[in-house]
Each structure stands twice: as C-alpha cells, then as structure tokens.
PAZAPA-4460 file (N, C-alpha, C; in steps of 0.05 Angstrom, whole numbers, plus 32768, in hexadecimal, padded with zeros to 4 digits):
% residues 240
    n_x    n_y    n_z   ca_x   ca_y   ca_z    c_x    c_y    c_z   seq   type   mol
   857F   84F4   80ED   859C   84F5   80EA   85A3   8511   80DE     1      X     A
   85BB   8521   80F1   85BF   8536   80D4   85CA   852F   80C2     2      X     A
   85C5   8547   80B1   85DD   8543   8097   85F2   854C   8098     3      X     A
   8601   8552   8084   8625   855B   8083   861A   8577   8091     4      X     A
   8608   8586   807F   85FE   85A3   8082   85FC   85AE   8094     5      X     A
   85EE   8597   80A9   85F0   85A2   80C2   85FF   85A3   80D5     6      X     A
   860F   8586   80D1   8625   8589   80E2   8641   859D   80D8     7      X     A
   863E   85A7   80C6   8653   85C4   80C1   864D   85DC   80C8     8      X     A
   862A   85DD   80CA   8626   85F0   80DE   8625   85E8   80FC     9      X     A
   861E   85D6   80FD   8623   85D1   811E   864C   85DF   812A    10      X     A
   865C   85CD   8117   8677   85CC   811B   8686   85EC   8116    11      X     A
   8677   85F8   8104   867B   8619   8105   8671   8621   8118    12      X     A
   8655   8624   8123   864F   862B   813F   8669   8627   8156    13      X     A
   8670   8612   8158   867F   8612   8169   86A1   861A   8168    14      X     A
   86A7   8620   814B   86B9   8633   814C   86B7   8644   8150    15      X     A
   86A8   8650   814B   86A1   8670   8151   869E   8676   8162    16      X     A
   8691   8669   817B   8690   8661   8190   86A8   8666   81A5    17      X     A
   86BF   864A   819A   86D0   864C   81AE   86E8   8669   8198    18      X     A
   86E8   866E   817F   86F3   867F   8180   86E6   869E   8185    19      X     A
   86D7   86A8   8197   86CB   86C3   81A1   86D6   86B4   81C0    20      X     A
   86D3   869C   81D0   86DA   869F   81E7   86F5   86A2   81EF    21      X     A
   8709   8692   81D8   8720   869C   81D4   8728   86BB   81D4    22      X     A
   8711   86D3   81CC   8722   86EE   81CC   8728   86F0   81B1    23      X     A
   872A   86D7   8192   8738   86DD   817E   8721   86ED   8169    24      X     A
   872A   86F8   8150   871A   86FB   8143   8702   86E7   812D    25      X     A
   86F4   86EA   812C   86DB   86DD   8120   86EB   86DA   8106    26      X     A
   86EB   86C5   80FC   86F2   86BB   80E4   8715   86B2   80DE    27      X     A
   871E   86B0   80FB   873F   86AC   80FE   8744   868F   80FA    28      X     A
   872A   867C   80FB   872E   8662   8105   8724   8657   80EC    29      X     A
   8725   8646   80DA   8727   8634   80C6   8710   8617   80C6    30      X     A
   8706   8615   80BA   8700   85F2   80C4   8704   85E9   80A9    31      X     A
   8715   85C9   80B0   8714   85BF   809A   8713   85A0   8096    32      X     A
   86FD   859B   8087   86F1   857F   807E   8705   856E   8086    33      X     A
   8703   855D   8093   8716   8540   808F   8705   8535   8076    34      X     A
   870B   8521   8068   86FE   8516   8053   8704   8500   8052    35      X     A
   871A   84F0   8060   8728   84DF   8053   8711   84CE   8052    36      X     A
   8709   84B5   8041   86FB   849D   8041   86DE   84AE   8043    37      X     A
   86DC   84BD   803D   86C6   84C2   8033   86B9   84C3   8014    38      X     A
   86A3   84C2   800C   86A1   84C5   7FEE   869D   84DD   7FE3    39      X     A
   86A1   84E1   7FD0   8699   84FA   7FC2   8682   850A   7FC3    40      X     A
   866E   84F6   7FCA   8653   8502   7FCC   8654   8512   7FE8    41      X     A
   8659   850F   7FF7   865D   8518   8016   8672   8531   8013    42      X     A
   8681   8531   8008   868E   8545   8006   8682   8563   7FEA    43      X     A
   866F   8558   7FE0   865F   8568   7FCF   864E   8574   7FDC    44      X     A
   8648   855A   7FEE   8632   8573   8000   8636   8580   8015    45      X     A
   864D   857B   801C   865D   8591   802E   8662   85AE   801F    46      X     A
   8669   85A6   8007   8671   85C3   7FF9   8655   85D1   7FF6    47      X     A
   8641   85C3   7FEC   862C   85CE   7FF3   8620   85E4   8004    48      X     A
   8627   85D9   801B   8622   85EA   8031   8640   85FA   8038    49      X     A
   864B   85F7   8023   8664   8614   802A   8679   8610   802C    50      X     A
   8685   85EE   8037   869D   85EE   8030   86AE   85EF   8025    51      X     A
   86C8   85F4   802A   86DD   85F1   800F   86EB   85E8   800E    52      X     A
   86FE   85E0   802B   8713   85D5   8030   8714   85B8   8032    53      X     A
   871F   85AD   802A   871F   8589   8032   8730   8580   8036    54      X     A
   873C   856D   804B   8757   8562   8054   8754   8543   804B    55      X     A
   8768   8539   8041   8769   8521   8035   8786   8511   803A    56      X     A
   8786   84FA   8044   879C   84EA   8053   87AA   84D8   8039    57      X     A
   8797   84D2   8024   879F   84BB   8015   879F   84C6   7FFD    58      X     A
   87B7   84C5   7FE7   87BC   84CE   7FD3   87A4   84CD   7FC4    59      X     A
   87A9   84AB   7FBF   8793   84A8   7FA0   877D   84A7   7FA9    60      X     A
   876E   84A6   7FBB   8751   84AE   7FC9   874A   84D2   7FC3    61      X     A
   875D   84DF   7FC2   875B   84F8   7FBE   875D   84FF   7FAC    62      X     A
   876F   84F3   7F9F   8772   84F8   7F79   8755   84ED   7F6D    63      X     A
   8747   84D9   7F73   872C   84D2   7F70   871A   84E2   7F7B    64      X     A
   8718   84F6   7F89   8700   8506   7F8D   870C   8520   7F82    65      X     A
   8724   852B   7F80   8720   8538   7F68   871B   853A   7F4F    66      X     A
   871B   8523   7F4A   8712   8520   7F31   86FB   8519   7F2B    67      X     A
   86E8   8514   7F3B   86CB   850E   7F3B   86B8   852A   7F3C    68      X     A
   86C9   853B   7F53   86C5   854F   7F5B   86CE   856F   7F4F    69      X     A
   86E0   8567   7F37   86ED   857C   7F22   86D9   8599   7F16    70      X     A
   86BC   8596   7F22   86A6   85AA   7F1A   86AB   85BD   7F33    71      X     A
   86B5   85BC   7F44   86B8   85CA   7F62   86C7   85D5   7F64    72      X     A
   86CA   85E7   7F4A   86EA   85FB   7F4C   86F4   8608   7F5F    73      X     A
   86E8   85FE   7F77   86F5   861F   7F8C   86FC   8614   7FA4    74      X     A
   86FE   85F3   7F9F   8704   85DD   7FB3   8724   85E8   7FB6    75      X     A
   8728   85EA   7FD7   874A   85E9   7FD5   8746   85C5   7FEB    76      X     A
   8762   85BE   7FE4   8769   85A3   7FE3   8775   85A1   7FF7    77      X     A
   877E   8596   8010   8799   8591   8025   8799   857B   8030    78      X     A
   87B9   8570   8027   87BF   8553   802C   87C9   855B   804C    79      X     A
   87BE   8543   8060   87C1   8540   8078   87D0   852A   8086    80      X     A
   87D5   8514   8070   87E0   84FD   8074   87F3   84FE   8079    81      X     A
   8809   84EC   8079   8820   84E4   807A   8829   84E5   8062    82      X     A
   8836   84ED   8057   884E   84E8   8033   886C   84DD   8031    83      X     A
   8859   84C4   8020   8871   84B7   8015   8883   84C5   8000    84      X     A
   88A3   84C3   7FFC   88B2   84DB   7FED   88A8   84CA   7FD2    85      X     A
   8893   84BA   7FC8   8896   84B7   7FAB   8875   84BA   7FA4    86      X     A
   8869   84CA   7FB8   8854   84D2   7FB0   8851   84F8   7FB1    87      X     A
   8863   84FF   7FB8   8864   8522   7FAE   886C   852A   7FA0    88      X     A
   8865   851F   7F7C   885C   852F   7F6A   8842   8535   7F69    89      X     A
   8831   851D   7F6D   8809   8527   7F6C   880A   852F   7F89    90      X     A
   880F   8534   7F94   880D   853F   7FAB   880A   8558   7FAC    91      X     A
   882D   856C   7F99   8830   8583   7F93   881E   8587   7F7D    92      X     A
   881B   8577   7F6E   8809   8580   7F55   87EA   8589   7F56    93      X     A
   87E0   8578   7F73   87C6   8580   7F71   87C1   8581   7F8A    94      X     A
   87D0   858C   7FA1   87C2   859B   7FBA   87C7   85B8   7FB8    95      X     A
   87B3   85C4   7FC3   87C0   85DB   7FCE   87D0   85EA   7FEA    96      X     A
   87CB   85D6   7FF8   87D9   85CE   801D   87DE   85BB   8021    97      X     A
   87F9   85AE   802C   8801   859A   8031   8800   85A5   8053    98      X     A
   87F7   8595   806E   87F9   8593   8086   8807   8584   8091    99      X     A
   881F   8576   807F   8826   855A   808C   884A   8555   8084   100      X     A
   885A   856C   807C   8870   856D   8078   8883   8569   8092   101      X     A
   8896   8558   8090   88A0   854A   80AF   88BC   8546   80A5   102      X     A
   88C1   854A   8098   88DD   8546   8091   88EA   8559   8073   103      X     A
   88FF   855D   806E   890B   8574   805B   890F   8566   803C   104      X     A
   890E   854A   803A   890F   8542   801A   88F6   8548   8014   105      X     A
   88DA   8534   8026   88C2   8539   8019   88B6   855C   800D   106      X     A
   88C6   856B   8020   88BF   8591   8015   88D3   858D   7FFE   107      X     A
   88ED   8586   7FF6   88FE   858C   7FE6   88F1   8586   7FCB   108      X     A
   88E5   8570   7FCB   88D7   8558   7FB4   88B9   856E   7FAB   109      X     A
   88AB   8570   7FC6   889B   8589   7FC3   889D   859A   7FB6   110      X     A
   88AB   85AD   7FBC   88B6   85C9   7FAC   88BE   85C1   7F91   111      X     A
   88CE   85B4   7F8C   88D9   85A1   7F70   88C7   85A1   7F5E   112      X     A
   88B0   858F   7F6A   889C   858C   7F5D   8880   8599   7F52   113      X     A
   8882   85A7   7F63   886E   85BD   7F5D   8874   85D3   7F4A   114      X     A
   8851   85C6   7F36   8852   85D1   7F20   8857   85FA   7F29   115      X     A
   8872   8608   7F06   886D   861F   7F07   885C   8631   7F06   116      X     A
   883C   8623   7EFB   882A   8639   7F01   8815   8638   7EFE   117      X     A
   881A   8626   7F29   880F   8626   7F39   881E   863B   7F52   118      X     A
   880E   863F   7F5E   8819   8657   7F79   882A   863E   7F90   119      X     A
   8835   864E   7FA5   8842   863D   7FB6   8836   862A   7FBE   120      X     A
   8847   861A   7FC4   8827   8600   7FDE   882C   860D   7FF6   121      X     A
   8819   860A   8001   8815   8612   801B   881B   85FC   8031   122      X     A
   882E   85FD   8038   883C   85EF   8047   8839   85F0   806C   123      X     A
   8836   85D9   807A   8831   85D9   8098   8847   85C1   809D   124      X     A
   8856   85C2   80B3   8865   85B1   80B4   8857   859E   80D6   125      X     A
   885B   858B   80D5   8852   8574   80E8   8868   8573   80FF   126      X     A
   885A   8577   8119   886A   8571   8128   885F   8562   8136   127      X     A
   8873   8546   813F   886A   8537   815E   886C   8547   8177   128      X     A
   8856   8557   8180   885F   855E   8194   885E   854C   81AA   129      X     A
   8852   8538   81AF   8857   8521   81C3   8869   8514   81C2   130      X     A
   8877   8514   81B0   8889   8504   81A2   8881   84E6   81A8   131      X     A
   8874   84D9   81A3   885A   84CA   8196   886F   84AF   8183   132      X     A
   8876   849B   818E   8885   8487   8177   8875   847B   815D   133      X     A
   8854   8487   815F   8843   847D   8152   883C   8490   813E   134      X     A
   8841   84A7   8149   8844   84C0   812C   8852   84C5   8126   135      X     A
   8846   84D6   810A   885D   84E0   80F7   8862   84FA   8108   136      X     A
   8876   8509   80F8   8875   8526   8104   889E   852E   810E   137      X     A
   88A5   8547   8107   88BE   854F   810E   88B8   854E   8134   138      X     A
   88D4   854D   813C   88D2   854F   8156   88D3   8576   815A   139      X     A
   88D1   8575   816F   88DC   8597   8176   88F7   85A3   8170   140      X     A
   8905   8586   817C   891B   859A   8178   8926   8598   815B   141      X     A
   891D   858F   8149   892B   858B   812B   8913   859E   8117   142      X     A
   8904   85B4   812F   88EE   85C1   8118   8902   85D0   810C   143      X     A
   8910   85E1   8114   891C   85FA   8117   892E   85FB   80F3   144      X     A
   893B   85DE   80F9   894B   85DE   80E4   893C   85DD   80C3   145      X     A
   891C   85CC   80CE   890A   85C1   80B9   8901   85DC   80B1   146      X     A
   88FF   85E7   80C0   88EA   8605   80B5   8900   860F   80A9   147      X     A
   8915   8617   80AB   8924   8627   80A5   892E   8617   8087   148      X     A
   892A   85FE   8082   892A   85F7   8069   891C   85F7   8055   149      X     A
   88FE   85EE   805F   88E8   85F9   8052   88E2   8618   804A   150      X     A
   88EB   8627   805D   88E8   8641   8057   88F9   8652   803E   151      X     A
   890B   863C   803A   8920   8644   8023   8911   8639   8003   152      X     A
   8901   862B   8004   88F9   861E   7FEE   88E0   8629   7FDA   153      X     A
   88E8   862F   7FC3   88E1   8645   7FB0   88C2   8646   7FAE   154      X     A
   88BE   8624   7FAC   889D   861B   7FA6   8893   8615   7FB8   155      X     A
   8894   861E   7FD9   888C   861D   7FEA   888B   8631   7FFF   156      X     A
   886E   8631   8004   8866   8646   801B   8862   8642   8033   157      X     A
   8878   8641   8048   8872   8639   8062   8861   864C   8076   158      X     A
   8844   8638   807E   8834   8647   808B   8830   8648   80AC   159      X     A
   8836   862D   80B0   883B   8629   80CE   8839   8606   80D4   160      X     A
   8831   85FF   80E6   8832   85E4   80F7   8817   85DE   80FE   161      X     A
   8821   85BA   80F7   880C   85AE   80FD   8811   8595   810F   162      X     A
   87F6   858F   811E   8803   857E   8134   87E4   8565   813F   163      X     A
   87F1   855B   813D   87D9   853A   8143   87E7   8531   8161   164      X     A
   87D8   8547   817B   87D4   8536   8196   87C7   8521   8199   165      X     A
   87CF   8507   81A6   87BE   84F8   81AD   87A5   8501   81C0   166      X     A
   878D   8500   81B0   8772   850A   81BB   8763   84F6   81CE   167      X     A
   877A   84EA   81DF   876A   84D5   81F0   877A   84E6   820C   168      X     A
   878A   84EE   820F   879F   84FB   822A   878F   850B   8234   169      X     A
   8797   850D   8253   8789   8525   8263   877E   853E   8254   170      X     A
   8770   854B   8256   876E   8562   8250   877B   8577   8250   171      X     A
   878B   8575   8261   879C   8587   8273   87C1   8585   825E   172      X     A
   87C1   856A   8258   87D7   8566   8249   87D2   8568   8229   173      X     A
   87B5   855C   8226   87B5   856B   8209   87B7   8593   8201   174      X     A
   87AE   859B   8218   87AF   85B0   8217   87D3   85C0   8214   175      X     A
   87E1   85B1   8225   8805   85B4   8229   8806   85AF   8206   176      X     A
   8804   859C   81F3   8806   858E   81E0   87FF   85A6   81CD   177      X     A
   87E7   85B5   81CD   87E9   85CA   81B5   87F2   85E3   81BC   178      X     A
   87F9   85EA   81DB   880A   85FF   81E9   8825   85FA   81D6   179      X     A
   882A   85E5   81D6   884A   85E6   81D3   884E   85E8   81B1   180      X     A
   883A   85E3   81A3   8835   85E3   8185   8833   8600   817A   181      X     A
   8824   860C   818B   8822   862B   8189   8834   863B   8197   182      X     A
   884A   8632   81A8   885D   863A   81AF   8878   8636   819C   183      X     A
   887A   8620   818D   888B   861B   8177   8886   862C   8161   184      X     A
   8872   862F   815F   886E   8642   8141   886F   8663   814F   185      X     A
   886C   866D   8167   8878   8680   816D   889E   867E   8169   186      X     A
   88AA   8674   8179   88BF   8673   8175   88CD   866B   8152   187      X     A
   88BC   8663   8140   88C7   8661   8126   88C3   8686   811B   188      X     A
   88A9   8691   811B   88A1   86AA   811A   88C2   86C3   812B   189      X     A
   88CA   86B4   8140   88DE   86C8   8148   88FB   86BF   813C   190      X     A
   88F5   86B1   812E   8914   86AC   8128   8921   86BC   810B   191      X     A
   893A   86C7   810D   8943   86D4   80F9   8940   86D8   80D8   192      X     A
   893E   86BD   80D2   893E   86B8   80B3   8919   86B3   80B8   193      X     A
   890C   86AF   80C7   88F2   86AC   80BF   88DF   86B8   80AB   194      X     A
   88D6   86A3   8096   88CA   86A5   8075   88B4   86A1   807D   195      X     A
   88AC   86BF   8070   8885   86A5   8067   8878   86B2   807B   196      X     A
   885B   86B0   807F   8849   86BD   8095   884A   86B2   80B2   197      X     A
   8849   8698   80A8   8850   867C   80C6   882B   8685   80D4   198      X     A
   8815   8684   80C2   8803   868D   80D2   87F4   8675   80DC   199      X     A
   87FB   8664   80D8   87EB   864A   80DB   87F1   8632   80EF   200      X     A
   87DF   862C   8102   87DD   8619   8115   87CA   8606   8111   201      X     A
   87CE   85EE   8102   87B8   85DE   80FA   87B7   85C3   8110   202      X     A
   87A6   85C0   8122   87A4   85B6   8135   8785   85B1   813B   203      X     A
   877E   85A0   814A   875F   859C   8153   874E   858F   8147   204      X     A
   8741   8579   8152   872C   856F   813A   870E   856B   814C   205      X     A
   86FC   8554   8143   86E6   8559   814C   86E0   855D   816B   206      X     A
   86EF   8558   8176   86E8   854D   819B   86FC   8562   81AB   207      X     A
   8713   856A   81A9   871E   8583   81AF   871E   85A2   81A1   208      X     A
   8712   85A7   818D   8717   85C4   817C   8715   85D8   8193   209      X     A
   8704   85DA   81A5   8700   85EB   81B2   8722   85F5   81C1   210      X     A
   872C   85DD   81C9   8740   85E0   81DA   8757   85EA   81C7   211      X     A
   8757   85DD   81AD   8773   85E7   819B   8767   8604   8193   212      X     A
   874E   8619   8199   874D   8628   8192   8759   863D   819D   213      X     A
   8754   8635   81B8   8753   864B   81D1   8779   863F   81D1   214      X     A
   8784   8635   81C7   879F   8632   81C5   87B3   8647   81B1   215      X     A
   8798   8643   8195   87B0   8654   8183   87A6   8646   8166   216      X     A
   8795   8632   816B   878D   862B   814B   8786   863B   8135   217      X     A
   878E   8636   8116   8781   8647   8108   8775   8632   80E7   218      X     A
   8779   8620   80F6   8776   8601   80EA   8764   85F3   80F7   219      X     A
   8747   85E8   80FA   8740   85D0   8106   8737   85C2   80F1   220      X     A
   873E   85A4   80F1   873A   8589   80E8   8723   8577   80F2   221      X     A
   8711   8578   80E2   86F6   8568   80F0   86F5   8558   80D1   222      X     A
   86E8   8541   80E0   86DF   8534   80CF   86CD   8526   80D8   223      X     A
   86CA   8514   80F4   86B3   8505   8105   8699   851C   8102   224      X     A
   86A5   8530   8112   8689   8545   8112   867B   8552   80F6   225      X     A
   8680   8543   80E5   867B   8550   80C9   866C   853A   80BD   226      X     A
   867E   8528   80BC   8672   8514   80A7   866B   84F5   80B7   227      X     A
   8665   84F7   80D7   866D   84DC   80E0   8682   84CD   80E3   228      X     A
   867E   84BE   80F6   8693   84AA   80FE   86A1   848E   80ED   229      X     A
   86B5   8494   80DB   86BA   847E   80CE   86B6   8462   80D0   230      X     A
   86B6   8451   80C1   86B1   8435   80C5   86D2   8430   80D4   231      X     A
   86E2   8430   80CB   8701   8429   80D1   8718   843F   80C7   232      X     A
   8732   8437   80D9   873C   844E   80CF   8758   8441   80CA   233      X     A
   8765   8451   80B3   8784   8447   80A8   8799   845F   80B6   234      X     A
   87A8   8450   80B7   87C8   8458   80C3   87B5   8469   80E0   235      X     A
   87CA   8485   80DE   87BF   8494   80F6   87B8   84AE   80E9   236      X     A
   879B   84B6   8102   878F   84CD   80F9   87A0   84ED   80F4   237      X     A
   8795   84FE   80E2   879D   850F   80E0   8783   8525   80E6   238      X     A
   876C   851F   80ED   875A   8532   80EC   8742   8519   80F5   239      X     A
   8726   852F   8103   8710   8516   810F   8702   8529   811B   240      X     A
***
C-alpha cells in the first residue's frame, strides 16, 4: 500500500505534468490536502513529506487538529465547506483562506470578525456554475455584485473563485463548467472598481486536476489521491 508520502509525490508529478502541458509556468498550480475526516496523524505525515496546505469542511473537526497539531507552525489552514453565519468568528479567527464565501453577510461577519493583527483572509468566493439545486455557491449572474462587495471589506482579501462541478458529467461538459469559472474571474479582473489580485481559480480534485489545469486552475483539491477513499461522506464534497 502507499503511504500519504507517496501519494503527494505521485499527485505532484502529475501537476507538473499537466501544468508544463498546459504551456503554464512550473510552480503556478497549488495542491491542497482535503483533510476533512481525516486524523491528525495523516495529516502529520503529509506535512512530513512537504505539505502545508489543508482544506477542512467541518468547523470543530478542524479546530481539533489544530490544536493537536499547534507544533506545525507553518501550517496555513482553508475552510472549504459550506458556512453557517454563526460559525464565522472561529472561522475568521483561525483560517487563513476561506474557499467557500457564497453570499455577502457571511464576508460581512468575516471581515467583522477578524482579528486586527492578523493579515487579511484570503478570500475565494463559490460559485454554482451548474447551477446545481444541491450546491452551495452564488449563481453567475449575482457574482458581479458579491465581488464588488467583498472587495470593499477592510479584513478581507479577495483572491478569486471557487467552484465544485459535478465530477460525474461528460467530460466535455465538465470541461464547459471550469471554462466558464475561469471566464467569470476574467470578467471580475476587467471590471472597473476591481480590488485585490483576483489570482485564484480553485477548482479540480482527485479524478479531473488535469482538466481544471489546462483550464486555468491555480488551486487543486485532492483528497482521495492523498489519503484514500473515505469510509462515508457528509453533506456535499468540496475537494477528493
């Protein structure tokens, strides 16, 4: 069986991979741990072998491996889930990326909340691009107004969009699905009041990365190819 070790080198190989056949530069593309329901130990030995990033769906599951895990100073943190508006104070208090902002109170509560000195959160806003009755996520046409609110907010750094295709669709339509994700964050990038770098397309997880790369990713979400295939899974995925 491998271990974590190897499957993060396996899963880097193949970014690197599809980002040189892409044309982009070496080191443009990101990978980052899904963790959710995993234990602490698995995620130690991921850092081990070099990781740093970890994506986490469930509040107090994550407030519990930080705190197990509090010797790993150089861990950055990013909530991927869904947020409830009465859980973003520990949210702001102890991520450093939120991927999952879908609406303008939960950023307002955000910014609010976030401690003064700490740096911005790094902010990705969710969009349904399928528009999906089963996901979370802004629609398209209500990004425009969301960015432009987020982008006003003192304790927050808007970086770009994030987006959960259903990874069962044609190929051909998942492909339309992060076209149009990376076409929205172009069009936020051209718009007048546009704040912030907007460099971020967090998209792709274990079974498509290749395809969200050669699209525009600068985000991939694995978690199957890292740590195995979960026993069961709560609400809906954000990363795999």
């Amino acid at each position: 069986m491998s271990s974590i070790a190897d499957n993060i080198r396996s899963v880097t190989r193949r970014i690197q991979k599809a980002t040189k056949a892409a044309g982009r530069n070496d080191g443009s593309v990101r990978l980052l741990a899904v963790s959710k329901t995993r234990p602490p130990e698995d995620l130690r030995e991921a850092y081990g072998a070099g990781q740093r990033d970890f994506g986490e769906n469930y509040l107090q599951e994550a407030l519990d491996k930080m705190a197990a895990l509090e010797d790993l100073g150089d861990v950055d943190w990013h909530f991927i889930g869904p947020i409830q508006s009465n859980k973003t104070r520990p949210i702001a208090e102890n991520f450093q990326w939120v991927h999952s902002v879908d609406r303008a109170k939960v950023a307002r509560r955000l910014s609010e909340q976030r401690p003064d000195h700490l740096p911005p959160l790094n902010i990705c806003l969710q969009v349904n691009v399928d528009e999906e009755d089963s996901k979370s996520g802004c629609n398209l046409r209500d990004l425009p107004e969301l960015a432009s609110t987020v982008s006003e907010l003192p304790n927050l750094a808007l970086r770009g969009l994030m987006a959960i295709p259903d990874p069962d669709q044609p190929e051909a339509d998942l492909r339309t699905s992060f076209q149009a994700l990376a076409s929205a964050l172009e069009a936020l990038r051209r718009q007048p009041d546009a704040e912030g770098p907007l460099d971020t397309l967090s998209m792709g997880m274990s079974g498509d990365l290749e395809l969200a790369i050669a699209e525009g990713s600068t985000w991939v979400r694995v978690g199957t190819a890292l740590f195995g295939a979960r026993a069961g899974s709560r609400n809906q995925p954000s990363g795999g």
